[in-house]
C-alpha positions as CSV (number, residue, x, y, z in Angstrom):
1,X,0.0,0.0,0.0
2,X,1.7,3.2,-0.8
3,X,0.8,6.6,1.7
4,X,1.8,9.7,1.0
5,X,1.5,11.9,3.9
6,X,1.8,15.5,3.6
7,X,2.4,18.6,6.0
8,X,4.4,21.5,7.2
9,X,7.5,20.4,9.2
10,X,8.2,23.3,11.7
11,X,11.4,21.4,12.3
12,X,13.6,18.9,10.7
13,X,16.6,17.0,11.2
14,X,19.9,17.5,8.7
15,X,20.0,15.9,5.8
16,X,23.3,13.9,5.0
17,X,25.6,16.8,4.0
18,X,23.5,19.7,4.8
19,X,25.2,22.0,7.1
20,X,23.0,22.9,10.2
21,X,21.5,26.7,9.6
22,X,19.5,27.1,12.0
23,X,15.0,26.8,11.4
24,X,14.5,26.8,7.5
25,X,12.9,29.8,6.6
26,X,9.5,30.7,5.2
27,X,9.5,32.0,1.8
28,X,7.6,34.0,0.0
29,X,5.7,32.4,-3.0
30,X,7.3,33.9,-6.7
31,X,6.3,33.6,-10.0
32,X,9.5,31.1,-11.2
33,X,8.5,27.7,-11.5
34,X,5.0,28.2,-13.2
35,X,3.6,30.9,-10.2
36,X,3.6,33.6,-12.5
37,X,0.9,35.2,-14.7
38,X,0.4,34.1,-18.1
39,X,1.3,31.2,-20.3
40,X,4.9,30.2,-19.1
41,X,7.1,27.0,-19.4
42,X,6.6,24.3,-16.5
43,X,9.7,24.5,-14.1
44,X,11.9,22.3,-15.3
45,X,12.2,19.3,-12.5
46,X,15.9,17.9,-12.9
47,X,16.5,14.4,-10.7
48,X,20.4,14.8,-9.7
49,X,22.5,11.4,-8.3
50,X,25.6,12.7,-6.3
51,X,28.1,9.8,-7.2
52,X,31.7,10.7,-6.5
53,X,34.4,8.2,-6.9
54,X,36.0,8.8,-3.6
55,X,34.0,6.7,-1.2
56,X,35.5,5.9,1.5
57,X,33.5,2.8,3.4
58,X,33.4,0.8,-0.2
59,X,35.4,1.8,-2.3
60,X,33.3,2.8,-5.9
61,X,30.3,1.7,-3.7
62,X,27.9,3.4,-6.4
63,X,28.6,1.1,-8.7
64,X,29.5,-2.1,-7.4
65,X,26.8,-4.4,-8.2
66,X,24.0,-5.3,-6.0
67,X,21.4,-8.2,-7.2
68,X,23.6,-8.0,-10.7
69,X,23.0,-4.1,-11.0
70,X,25.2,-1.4,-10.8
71,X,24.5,0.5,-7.1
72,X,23.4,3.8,-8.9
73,X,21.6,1.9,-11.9
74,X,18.4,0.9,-9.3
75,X,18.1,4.6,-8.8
76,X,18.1,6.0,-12.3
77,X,16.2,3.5,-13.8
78,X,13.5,4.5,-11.2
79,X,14.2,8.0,-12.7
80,X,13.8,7.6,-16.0
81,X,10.6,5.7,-16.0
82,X,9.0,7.7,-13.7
83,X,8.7,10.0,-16.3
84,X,8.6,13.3,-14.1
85,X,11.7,14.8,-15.0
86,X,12.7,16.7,-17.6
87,X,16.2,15.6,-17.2
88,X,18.4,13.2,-15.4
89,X,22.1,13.9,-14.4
90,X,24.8,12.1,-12.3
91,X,27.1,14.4,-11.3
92,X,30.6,12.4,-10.7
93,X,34.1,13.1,-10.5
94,X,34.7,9.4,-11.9
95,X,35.5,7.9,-15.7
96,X,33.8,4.4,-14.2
97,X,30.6,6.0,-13.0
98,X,30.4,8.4,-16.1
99,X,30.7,5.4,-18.6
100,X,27.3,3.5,-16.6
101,X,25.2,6.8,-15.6
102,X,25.5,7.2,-19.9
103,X,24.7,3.6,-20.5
104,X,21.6,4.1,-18.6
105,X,20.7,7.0,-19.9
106,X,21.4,9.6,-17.7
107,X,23.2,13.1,-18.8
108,X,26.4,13.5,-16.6
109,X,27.8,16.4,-14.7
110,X,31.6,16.2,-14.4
111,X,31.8,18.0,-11.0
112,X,35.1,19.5,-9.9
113,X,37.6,18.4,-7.7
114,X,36.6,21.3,-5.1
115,X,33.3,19.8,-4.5
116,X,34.8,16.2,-4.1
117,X,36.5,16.5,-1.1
118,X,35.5,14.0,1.6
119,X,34.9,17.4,3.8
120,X,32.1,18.1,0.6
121,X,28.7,18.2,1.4
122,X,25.7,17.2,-0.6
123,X,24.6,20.8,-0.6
124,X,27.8,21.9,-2.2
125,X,27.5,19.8,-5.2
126,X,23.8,20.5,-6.0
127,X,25.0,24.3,-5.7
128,X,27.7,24.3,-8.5
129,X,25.3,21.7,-10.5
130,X,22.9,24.5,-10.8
131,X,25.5,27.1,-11.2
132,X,26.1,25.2,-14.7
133,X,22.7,24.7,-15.8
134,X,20.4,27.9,-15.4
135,X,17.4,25.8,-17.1
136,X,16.7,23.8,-14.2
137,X,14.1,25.1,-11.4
138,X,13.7,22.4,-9.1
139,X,16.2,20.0,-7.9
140,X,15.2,16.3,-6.8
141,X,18.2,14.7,-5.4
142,X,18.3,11.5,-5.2
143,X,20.2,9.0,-3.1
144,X,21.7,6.1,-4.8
145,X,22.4,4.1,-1.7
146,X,18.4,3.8,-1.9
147,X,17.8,0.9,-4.4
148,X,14.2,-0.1,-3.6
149,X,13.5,3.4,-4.6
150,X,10.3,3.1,-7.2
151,X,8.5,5.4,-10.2
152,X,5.5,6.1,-8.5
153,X,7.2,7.6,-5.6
154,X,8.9,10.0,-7.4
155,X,5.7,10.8,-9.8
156,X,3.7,11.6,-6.9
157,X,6.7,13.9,-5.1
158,X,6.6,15.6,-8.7
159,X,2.8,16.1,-8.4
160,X,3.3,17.7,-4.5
161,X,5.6,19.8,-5.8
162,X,4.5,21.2,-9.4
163,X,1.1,21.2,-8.4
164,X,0.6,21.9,-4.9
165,X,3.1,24.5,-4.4
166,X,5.4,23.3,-2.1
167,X,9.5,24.6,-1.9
168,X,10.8,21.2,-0.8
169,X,9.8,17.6,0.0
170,X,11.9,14.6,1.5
171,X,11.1,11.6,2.2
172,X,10.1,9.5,5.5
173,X,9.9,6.1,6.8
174,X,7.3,5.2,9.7
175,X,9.2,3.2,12.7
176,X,7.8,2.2,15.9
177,X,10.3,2.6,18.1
178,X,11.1,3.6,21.6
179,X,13.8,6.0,22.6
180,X,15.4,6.1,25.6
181,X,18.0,9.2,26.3
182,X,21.9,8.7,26.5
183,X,23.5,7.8,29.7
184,X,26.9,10.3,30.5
185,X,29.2,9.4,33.2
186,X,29.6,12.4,35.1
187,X,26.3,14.2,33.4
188,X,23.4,11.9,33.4
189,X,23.5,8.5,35.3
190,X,20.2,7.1,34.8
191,X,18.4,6.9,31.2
192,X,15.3,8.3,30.5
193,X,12.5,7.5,28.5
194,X,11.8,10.1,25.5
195,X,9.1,9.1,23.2
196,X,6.7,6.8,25.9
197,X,4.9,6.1,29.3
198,X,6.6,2.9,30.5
199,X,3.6,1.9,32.7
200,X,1.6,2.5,29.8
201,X,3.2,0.8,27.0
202,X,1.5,0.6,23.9
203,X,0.5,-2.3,21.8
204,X,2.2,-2.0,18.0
205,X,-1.1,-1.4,16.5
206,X,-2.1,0.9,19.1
207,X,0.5,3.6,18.9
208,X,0.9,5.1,15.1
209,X,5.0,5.6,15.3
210,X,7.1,8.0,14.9
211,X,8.2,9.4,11.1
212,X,12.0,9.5,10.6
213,X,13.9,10.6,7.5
214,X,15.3,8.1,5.3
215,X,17.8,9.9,2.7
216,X,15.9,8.3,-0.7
217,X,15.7,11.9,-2.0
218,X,15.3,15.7,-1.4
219,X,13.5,17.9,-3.8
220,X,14.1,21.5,-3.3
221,X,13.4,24.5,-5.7
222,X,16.8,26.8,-6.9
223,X,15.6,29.5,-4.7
224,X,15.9,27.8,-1.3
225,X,18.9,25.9,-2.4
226,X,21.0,29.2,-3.5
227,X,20.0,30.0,0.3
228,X,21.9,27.2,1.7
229,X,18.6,25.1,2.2
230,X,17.2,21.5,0.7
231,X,14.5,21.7,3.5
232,X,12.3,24.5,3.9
233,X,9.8,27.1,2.5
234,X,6.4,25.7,1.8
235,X,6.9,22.2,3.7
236,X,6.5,18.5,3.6
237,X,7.5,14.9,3.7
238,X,6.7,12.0,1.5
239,X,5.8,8.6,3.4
240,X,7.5,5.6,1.8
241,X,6.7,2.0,2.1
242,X,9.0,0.4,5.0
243,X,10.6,-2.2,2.3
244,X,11.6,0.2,-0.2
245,X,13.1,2.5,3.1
246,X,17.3,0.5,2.3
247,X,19.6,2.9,2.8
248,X,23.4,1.7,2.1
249,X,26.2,2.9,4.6
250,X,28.4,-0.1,5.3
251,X,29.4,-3.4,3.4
252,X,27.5,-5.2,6.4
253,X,24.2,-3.7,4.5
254,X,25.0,-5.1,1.4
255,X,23.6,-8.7,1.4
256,X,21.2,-7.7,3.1
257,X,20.0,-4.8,1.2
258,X,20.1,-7.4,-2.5
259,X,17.9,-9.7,-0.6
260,X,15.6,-6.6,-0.5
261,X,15.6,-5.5,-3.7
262,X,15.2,-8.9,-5.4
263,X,12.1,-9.0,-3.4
264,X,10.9,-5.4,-3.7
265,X,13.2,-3.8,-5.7
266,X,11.7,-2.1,-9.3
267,X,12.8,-4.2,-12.5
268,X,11.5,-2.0,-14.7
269,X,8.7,-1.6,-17.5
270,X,9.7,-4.5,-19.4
271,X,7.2,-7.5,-18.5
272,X,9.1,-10.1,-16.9
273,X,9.3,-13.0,-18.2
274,X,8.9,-16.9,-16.3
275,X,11.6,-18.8,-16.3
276,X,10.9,-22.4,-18.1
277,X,14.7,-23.4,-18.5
278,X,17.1,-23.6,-15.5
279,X,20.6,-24.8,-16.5
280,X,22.9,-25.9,-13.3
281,X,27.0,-26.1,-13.6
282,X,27.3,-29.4,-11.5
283,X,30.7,-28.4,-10.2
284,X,30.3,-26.4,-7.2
285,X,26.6,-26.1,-7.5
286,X,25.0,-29.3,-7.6
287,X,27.5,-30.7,-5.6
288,X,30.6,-28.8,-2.9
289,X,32.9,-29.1,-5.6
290,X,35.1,-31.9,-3.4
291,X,35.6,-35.0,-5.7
292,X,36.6,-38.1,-3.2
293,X,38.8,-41.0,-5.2
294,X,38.4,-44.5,-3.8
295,X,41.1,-47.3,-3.4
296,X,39.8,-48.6,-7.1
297,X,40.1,-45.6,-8.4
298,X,36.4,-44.9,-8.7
299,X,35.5,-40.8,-8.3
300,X,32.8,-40.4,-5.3
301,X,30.9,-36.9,-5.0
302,X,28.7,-35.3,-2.3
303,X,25.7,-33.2,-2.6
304,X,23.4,-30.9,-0.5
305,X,20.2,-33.1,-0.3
306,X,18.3,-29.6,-0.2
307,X,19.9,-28.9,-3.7
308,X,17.7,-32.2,-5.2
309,X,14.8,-30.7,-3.3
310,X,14.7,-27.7,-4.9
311,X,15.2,-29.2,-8.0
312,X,12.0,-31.3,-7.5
313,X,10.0,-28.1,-6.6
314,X,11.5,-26.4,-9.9
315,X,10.4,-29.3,-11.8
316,X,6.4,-29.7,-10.3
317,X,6.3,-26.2,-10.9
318,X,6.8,-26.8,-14.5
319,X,10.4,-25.6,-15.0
320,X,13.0,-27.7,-16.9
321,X,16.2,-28.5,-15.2
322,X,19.0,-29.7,-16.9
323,X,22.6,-30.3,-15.6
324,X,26.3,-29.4,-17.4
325,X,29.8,-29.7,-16.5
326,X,32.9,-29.2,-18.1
327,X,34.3,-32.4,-16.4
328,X,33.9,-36.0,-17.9
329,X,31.9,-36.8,-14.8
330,X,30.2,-40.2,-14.7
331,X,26.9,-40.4,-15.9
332,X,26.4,-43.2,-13.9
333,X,27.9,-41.7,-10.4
334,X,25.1,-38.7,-11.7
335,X,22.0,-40.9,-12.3
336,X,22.4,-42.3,-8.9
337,X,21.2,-39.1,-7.3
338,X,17.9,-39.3,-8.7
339,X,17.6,-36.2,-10.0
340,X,15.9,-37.2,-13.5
341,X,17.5,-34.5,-15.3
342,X,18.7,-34.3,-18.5
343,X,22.5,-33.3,-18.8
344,X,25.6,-33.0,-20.6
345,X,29.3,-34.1,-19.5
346,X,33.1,-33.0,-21.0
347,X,31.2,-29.9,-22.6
348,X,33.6,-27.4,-24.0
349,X,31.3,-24.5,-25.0
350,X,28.8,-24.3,-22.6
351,X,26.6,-21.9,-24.1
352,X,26.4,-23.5,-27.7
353,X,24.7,-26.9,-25.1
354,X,22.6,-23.8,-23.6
355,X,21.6,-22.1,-26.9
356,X,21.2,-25.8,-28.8
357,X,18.5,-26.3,-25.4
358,X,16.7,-23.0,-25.5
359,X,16.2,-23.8,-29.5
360,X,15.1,-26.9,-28.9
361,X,12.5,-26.0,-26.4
362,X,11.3,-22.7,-28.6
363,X,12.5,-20.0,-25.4
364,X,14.0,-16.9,-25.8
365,X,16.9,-16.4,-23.7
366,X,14.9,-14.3,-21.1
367,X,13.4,-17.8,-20.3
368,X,16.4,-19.2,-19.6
369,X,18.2,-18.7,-16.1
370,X,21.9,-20.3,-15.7
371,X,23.6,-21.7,-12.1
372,X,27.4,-21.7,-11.7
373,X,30.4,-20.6,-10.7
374,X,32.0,-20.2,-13.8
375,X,30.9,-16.6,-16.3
376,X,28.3,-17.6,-18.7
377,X,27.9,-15.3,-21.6
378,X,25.0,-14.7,-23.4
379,X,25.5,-12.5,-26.2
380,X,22.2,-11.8,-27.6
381,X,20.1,-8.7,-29.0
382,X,17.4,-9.8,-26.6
383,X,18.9,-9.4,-23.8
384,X,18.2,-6.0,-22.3
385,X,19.4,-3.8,-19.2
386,X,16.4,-4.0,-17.5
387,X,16.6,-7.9,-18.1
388,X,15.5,-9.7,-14.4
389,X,13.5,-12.9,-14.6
390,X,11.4,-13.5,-11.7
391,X,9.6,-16.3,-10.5
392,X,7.4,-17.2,-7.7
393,X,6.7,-20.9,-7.3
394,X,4.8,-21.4,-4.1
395,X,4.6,-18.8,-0.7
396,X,7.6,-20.4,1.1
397,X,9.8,-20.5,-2.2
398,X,11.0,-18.8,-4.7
399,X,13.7,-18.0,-7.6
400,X,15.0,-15.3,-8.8
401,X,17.7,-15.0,-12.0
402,X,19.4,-11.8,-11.9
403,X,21.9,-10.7,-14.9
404,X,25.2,-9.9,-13.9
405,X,27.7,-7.9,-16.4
406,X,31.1,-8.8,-17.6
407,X,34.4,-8.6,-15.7
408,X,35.3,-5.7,-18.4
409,X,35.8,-2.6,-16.6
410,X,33.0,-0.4,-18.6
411,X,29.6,-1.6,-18.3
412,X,28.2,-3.2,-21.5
413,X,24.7,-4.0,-22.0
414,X,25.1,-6.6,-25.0
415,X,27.6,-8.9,-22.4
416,X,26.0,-10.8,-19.4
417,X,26.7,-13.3,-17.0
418,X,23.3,-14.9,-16.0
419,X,23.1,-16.3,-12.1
420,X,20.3,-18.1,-10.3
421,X,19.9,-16.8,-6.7
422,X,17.4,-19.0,-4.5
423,X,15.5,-17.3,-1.8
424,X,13.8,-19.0,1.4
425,X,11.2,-16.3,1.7
């Protein structure tokens, strides 16, 4: 269910980079960004990704994949199709990030090295962004450590601002949580509660939380940003959905925040596709990748029995498995696990077996998900960016093949590495 709640803040805290001015001011309402009399242009709405190449925790964190997608691509793809901006710009200081903010279709904004410091602040950058483009009116600035970011959140931001009339918006996540204040040696001893009666503690659905900001974006017009401000004017926040609230600080987040966003994240317009043809590397998937020789020379393996569960689910819920390996493993030794799965030993070219498979079955390759630990290329015009094959088989279990791009060091759409992640949900 998505909420958007609306209302004048009278305070706020500091967004990540904005230095602390003291109350935001109230402005007077002017006549740029379509306030005026007459027929005039609609402000031009610009959505602006801060992406230096100097980060510090991860190093290139914005784009270092997450569920197979570049950090900062979740974010602009969000941007693009939401259709509210009139333009979309990465400003970076970084050839890397430049090459992937192009390839997905954002303008860049080659920032200087003065506003790139690690002592820079958000609020800098957005500054000398709009000192180089006079067209733009309003600023949304968006975060792209916020993957699960989606469309209709920014087209409905767009609407609060352009239509309604307000000078900024951010955005809020609803937590119920109870705040207790700081002990001190030597100042305060004993903690305090802040936000609740302890003899009357309320039930979770009794108490309506508390609304924190959660750094997915800030949408400010020029006016109050040339006065040191993304927050303030004409007031309000925008209520996100708790899933989509991930935020990315530290490399502990990471893993967790992909498990998000393969289960909430936005894939795009494209229709996904089901998956009808699973492919599984048996070296180091199907089985640990140990290979035990007996006293007669005979090769013994070991498998997860979970693996050949998961296979049966795949296969009652109508998806082909089939098995490859590189090795001349015995057919035999394979046939004993029970599996009942077609597959192919001592193959050189994996993905001439794949492609022969996916002809054979009449499947385009976004049908087709691939398991293993080696890169398998698929080279094909039908493979897209926005390329993520999802697939629910029951409540409790599901599968999801995410594309992930080539070791080369500039992103290329037309060279993927397809992986199969399995989720206990």
């Amino acid at each position: 269910m998505d909420s958007v709640e609306k209302g004048a803040a009278t305070s706020v805290s500091n967004p990540r980079g904005r230095p602390s001015r003291g109350r935001p001011p109230k402005l007077q309402r002017n006549s740029r960004g379509g306030q005026g009399r007459g027929v005039e242009k609609p402000p031009h709405l610009a959505a602006l990704i801060l992406a230096r190449g100097g980060s510090k925790g991860i190093p290139l964190k914005n784009i270092k994949h997450l569920a197979g997608v570049p950090l900062i691509g979740w974010v602009l793809r969000a941007a693009l199709d939401s259709g509210a901006f009139q333009s979309v710009w990465v400003s970076t200081d970084h050839d890397e990030i430049e090459n992937v903010a192009k390839q997905f279709g954002a303008q860049v904004h080659r920032r200087s090295s003065e506003v790139s410091k690690d002592s820079s602040t958000s609020l800098d950058a957005i500054i000398e962004f709009l000192n180089y483009h006079n067209e733009v009116d309003i600023v949304g600035n968006i975060q792209a450590t916020s993957p699960c970011l989606h469309p209709t959140d920014l087209q409905k931001v767009a609407e609060m601002i352009r239509e309604e009339g307000y000078d900024s918006v951010f955005s809020v996540v609803r937590r119920h949580q109870f705040r207790w204040s700081e002990i001190q040696k030597g100042v305060r001893e004993v903690t305090e509660p802040l936000n609740l009666n302890p003899a009357k503690r309320p039930r979770r659905q009794d108490w309506d939380g508390e609304l924190y900001e959660n750094g997915s974006f800030y949408f400010a017009k020029r006016h109050l940003i040339e006065m040191g401000y993304l927050q303030g004017g004409k007031m309000a926040y925008y209520e996100m959905r708790a899933e989509h609230s991930v935020d990315i600080d530290v490399d502990i987040d990471w893993p967790i925040a992909e498990q998000r966003v393969l289960r909430y994240g936005y894939f795009g317009k494209e229709k996904l596709k089901e998956i009808k043809l699973l492919v599984c590397n048996i070296d180091g998937c199907l089985t640990n990748g140990h290979i035990y020789v007996s006293g007669d020379q005979k090769e013994i393996i070991s498998y997860d029995v979970k693996d050949a569960i998961g296979i049966s689910l795949l296969k009652k819920s109508g998806i082909e498995v089939r098995l490859i390996s590189e090795r001349a493993c015995s057919k035999q030794t394979l046939s004993s696990l029970k599996l009942d799965c077609k597959m192919e030993v001592s193959v050189s070219d994996k993905l001439a077996v794949v492609d022969e498979w996916r002809k054979e079955m009449g499947l385009c390759w976004k049908e087709v998900a691939y398991l293993g630990i080696t890169s398998l290329f698929m080279v094909s015009a039908t493979i897209s960016m926005r390329t993520k094959l999802k697939y629910n088989l029951q409540p409790q279990y599901s599968v999801v093949s995410s594309s992930h791009i080539s070791s080369s060091s500039c992103y290329r759409p037309d060279s993927w590495t397809s992986s199969l992640k399995f989720l206990i949900l």
